[in-house]
C-alpha positions as CSV (number, residue, x, y, z in Angstrom):
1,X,-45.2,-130.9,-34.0
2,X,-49.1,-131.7,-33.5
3,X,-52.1,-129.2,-34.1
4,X,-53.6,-128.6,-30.9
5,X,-57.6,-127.3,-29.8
6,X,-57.6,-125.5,-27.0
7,X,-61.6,-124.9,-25.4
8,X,-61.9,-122.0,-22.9
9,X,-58.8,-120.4,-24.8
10,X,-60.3,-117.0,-23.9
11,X,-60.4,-117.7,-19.9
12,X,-57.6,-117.1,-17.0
13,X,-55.6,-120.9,-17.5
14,X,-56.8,-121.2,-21.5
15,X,-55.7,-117.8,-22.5
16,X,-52.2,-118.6,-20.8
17,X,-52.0,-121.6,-22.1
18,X,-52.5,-120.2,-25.7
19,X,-49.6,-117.7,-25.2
20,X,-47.3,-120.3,-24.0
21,X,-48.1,-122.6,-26.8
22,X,-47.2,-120.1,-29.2
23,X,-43.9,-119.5,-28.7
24,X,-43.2,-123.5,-29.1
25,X,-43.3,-125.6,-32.5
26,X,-46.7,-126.8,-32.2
27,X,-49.9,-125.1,-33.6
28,X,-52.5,-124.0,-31.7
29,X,-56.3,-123.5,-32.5
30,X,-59.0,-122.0,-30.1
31,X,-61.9,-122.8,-29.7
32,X,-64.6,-120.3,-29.2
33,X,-67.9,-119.9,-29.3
34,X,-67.8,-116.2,-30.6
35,X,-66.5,-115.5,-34.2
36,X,-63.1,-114.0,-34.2
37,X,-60.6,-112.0,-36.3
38,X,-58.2,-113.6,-34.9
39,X,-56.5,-116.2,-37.4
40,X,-56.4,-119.1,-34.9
41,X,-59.5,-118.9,-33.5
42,X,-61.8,-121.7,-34.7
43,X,-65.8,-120.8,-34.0
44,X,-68.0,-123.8,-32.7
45,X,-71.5,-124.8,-31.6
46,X,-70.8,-127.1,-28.5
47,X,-74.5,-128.3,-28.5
48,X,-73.4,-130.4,-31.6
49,X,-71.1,-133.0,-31.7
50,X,-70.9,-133.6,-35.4
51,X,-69.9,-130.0,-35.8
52,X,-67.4,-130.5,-33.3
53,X,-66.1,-133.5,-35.1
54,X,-65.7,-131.9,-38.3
55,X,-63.9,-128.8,-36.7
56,X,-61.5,-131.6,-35.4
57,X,-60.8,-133.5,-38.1
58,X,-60.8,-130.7,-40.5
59,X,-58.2,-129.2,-38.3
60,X,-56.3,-132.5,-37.9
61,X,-56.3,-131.7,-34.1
62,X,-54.5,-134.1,-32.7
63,X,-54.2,-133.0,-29.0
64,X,-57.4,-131.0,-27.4
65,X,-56.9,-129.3,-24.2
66,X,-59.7,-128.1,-22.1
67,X,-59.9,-125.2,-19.8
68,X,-63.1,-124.6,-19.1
69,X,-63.9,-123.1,-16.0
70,X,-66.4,-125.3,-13.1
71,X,-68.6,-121.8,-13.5
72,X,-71.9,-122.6,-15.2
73,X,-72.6,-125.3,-17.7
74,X,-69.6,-125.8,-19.7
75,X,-68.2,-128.9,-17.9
76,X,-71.4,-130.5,-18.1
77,X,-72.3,-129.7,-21.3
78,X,-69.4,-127.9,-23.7
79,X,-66.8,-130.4,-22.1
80,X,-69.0,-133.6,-22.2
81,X,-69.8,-133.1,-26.0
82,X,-66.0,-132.0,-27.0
83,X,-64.8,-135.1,-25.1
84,X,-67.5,-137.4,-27.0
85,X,-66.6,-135.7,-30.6
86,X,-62.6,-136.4,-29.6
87,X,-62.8,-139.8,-28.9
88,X,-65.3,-140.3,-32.5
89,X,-62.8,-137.8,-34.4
90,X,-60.6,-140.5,-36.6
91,X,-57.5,-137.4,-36.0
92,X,-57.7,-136.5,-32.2
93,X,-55.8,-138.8,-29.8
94,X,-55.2,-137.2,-26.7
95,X,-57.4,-135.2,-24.3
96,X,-56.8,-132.7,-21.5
97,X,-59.9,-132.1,-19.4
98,X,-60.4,-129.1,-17.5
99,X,-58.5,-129.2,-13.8
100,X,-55.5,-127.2,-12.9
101,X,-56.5,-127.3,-9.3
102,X,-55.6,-129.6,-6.6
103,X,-56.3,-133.5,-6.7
104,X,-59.9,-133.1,-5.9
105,X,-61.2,-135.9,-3.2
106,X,-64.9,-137.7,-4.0
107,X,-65.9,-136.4,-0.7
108,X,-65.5,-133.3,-1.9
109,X,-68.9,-133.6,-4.0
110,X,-70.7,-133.3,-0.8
111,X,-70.0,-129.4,-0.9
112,X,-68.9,-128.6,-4.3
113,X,-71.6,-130.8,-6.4
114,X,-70.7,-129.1,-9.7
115,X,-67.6,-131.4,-9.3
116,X,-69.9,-134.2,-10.3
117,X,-69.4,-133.3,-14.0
118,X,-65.2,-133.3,-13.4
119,X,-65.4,-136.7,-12.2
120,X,-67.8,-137.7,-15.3
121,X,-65.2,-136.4,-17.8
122,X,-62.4,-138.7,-16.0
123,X,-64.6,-141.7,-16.0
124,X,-65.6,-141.3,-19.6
125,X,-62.2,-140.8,-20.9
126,X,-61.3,-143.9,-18.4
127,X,-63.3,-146.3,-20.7
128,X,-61.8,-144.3,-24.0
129,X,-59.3,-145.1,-26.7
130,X,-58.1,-141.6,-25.9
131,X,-55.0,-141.1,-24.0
132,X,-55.7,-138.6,-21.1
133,X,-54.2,-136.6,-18.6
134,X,-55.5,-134.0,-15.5
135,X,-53.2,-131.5,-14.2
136,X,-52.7,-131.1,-10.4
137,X,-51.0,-127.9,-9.5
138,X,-51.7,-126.6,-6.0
139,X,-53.0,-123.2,-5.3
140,X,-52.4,-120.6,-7.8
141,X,-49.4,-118.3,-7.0
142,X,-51.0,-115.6,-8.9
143,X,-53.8,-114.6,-6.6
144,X,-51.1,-113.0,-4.6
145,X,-48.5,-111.7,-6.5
146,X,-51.0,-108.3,-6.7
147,X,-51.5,-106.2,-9.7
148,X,-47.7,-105.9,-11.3
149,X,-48.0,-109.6,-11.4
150,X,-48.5,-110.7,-15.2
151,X,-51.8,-112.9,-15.2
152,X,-55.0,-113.7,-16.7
153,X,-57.0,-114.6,-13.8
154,X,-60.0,-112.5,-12.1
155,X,-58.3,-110.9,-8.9
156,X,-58.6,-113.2,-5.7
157,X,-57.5,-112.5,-1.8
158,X,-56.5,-115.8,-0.5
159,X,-55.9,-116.2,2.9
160,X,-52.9,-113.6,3.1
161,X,-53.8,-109.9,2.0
162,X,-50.5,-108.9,1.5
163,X,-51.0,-105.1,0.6
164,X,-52.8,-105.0,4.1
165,X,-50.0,-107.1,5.9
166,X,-53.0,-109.3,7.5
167,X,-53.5,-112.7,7.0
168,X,-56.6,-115.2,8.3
169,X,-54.8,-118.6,8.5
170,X,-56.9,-121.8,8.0
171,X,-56.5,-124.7,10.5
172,X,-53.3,-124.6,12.1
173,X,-51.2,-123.4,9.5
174,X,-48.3,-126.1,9.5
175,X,-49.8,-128.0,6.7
176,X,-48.0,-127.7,3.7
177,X,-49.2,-126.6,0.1
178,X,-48.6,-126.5,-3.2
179,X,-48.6,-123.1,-5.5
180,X,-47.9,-122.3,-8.7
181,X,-47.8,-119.9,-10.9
182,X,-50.2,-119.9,-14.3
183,X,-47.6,-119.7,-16.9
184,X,-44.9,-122.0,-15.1
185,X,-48.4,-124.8,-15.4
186,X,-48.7,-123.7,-19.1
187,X,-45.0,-124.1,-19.7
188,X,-45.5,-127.9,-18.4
189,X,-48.6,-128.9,-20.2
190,X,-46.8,-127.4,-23.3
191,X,-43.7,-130.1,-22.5
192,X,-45.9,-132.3,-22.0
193,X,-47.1,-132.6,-25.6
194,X,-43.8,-134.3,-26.6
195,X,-44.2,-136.7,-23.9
196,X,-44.1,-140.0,-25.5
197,X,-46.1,-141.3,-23.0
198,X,-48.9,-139.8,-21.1
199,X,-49.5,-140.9,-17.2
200,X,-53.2,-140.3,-16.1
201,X,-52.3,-137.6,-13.8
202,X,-50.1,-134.9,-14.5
203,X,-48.2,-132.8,-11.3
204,X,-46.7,-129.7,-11.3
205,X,-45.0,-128.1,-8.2
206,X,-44.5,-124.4,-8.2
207,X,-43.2,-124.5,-4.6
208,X,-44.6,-125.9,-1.7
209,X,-44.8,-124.1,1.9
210,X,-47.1,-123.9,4.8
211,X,-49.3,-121.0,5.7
212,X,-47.1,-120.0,8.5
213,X,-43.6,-120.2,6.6
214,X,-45.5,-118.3,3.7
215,X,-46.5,-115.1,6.4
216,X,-42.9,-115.2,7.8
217,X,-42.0,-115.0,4.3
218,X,-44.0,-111.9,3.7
219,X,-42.8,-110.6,6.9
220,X,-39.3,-110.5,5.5
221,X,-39.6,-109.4,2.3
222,X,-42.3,-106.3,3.3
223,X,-40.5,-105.9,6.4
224,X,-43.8,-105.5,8.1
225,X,-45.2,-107.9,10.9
226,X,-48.6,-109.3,9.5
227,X,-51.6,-109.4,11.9
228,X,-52.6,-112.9,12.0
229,X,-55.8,-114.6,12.7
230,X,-57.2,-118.3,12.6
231,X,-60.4,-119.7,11.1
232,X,-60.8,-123.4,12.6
233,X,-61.7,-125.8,11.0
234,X,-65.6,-125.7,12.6
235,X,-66.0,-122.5,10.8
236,X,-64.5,-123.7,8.1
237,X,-67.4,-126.3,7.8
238,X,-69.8,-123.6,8.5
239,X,-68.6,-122.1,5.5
240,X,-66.9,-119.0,7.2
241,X,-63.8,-117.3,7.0
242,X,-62.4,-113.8,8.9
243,X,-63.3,-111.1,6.2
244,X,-59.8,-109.6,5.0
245,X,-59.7,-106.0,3.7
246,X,-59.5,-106.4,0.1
247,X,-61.9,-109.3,0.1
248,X,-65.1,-106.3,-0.4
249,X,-63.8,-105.3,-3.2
250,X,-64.6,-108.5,-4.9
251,X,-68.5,-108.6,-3.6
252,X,-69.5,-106.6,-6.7
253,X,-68.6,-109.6,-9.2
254,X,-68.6,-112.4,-6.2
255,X,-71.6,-111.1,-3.8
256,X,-70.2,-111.6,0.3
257,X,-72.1,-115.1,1.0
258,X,-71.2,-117.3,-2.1
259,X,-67.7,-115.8,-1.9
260,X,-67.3,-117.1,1.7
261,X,-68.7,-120.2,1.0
262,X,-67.0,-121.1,-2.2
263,X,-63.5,-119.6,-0.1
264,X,-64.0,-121.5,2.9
265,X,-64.2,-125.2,0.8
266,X,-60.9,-124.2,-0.8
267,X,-59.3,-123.2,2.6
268,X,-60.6,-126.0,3.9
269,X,-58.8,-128.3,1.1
270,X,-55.8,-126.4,2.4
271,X,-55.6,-127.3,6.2
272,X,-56.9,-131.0,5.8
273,X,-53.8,-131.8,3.2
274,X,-55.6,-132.1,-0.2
275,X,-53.9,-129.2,-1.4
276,X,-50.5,-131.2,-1.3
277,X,-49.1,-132.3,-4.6
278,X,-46.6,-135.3,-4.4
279,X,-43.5,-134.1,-6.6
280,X,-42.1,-137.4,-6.6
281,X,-43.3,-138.3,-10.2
282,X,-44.0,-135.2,-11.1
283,X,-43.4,-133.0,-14.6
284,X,-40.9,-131.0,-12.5
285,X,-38.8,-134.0,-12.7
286,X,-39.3,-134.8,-15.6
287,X,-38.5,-131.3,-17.0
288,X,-35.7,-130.1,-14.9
289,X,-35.1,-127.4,-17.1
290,X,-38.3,-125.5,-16.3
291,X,-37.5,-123.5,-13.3
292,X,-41.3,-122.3,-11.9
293,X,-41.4,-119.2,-9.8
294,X,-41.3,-120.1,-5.6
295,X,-43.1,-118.0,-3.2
296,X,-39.9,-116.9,-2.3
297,X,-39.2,-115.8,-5.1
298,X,-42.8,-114.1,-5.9
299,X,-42.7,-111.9,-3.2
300,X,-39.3,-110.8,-3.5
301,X,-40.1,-109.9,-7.0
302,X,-43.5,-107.8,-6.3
303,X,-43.7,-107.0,-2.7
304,X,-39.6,-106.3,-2.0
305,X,-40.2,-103.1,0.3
């Protein structure tokens, strides 16, 4: 058992990973900005890394776990400070930065800069005494599982709209990627605490299918044909995608033009192969015993007609 800080514990991923964590035999703390009634909620000022230090060694927290979100500042700031008040904590010896995406390639800073500040973490954990590990996971299986579907994160529409049996395929289709669903991913970073050993980079597969098996997929288990479209990979890089029908009802929080843009990057990452997760390796072997929900499996569950 090992006391362990979780940042962001309030967000989509941090919030799930909090639940899962209690059910097991460590002990979890969150760490929030806001004071809370809540007995394992730790309130602290990120701006100040002695105060961080204090909170962590007063805690004894011996694993911290970050899941900030890339929105706003806190990678560049919240994350930067907590990693620098880990590695000078005298109790804290391993560190989780903030991922739980897809192994992001460098090129990728030429359209999402904000990246920049994920790729600082890594480097300054690299040249740590602090054992480290990022989680690569795919696409999450949530985003489509629709509102039955028990999750934490804000609604998405990603590529398929299955309530409106339409889909808007990126590239060709027949590139395959990874999913998974947020609590199988907290179930595997929670193994992974009693890892004895941690390897720099840390995969978990939910299932892994193409666009096009994923459609025929939803075919069969709605029974409905979907109506299909293509956005190449030219208007991907024009940051464009074919508007789906549920996709306005996100412009209130996500305005049409950033949504797009920000959607098109990650559809992109899909047809050009960085959303594959090599399993060989991965926690999945390592933990046999954890059976993560397939796509299969999702849609027969939530969208069996």
């Amino acid at each position: 058992m090992v006391n362990v800080a979780v940042a962001g514990g309030t967000g989509g991923v941090g919030q799930t990973i909090v639940e899962v964590l209690g059910s097991s035999h460590h002990q979890a703390f969150v760490l929030s900005r806001k004071p809370s009634k809540e007995t394992q909620t730790v309130t602290v000022d990120y701006s100040d890394i002695c105060s961080l230090i204090t909170v962590l060694e007063m805690h004894k927290i011996h694993t911290v776990i970050s899941a900030f979100s890339v929105e706003g500042d806190s990678l560049a700031k919240s994350q930067k400070n907590l990693i620098e008040a880990a590695i000078r904590s005298k109790e804290t010896k391993r560190f989780v930065p903030s991922g739980y995406a897809i192994p992001y390639p460098r090129t990728a800073l030429q359209v999402l800069p904000q990246l920049k500040d994920y790729f600082a973490a890594i480097e300054t954990l690299e040249a740590s005494n602090l054992e480290w590990t990022v989680f690569h996971n795919g696409i999450f299986l949530d985003y489509f599982g629709g509102p039955s579907m028990k999750s934490y994160l804000k609604p998405n529409v990603f590529v398929i709209d299955i309530a409106n049996r339409i889909a808007a395929i990126p590239g060709t289709g027949n590139v395959p990627v990874a999913f998974t669903y947020t609590f199988d991913l907290a179930r595997f970073v929670v193994a992974a605490l009693d890892l004895e050993k941690w390897e720099e980079e840390s995969r978990v597969v939910g299932d892994a299918v193409t666009w096009h098996e994923f459609v025929k997929l939803a075919e069969e288990t709605t029974g409905s044909k979907f109506e299909t479209h293509y956005d190449s990979i030219e208007k991907l890089k024009q940051f464009e995608i074919t508007e789906l029908p549920n996709h306005v009802a996100l412009y209130d929080h996500f305005p049409k033009k950033a949504f797009q843009w920000f959607m098109s990057i990650f559809e992109l990452f899909t047809a050009n192969g960085s959303s594959q997760i090599c399993q060989a390796g991965s926690l999945n072997e390592r933990f046999p015993e954890i059976k993560p929900l397939t796509v299969k499996g999702m849609l027969e569950r939530y969208w069996k007609a």
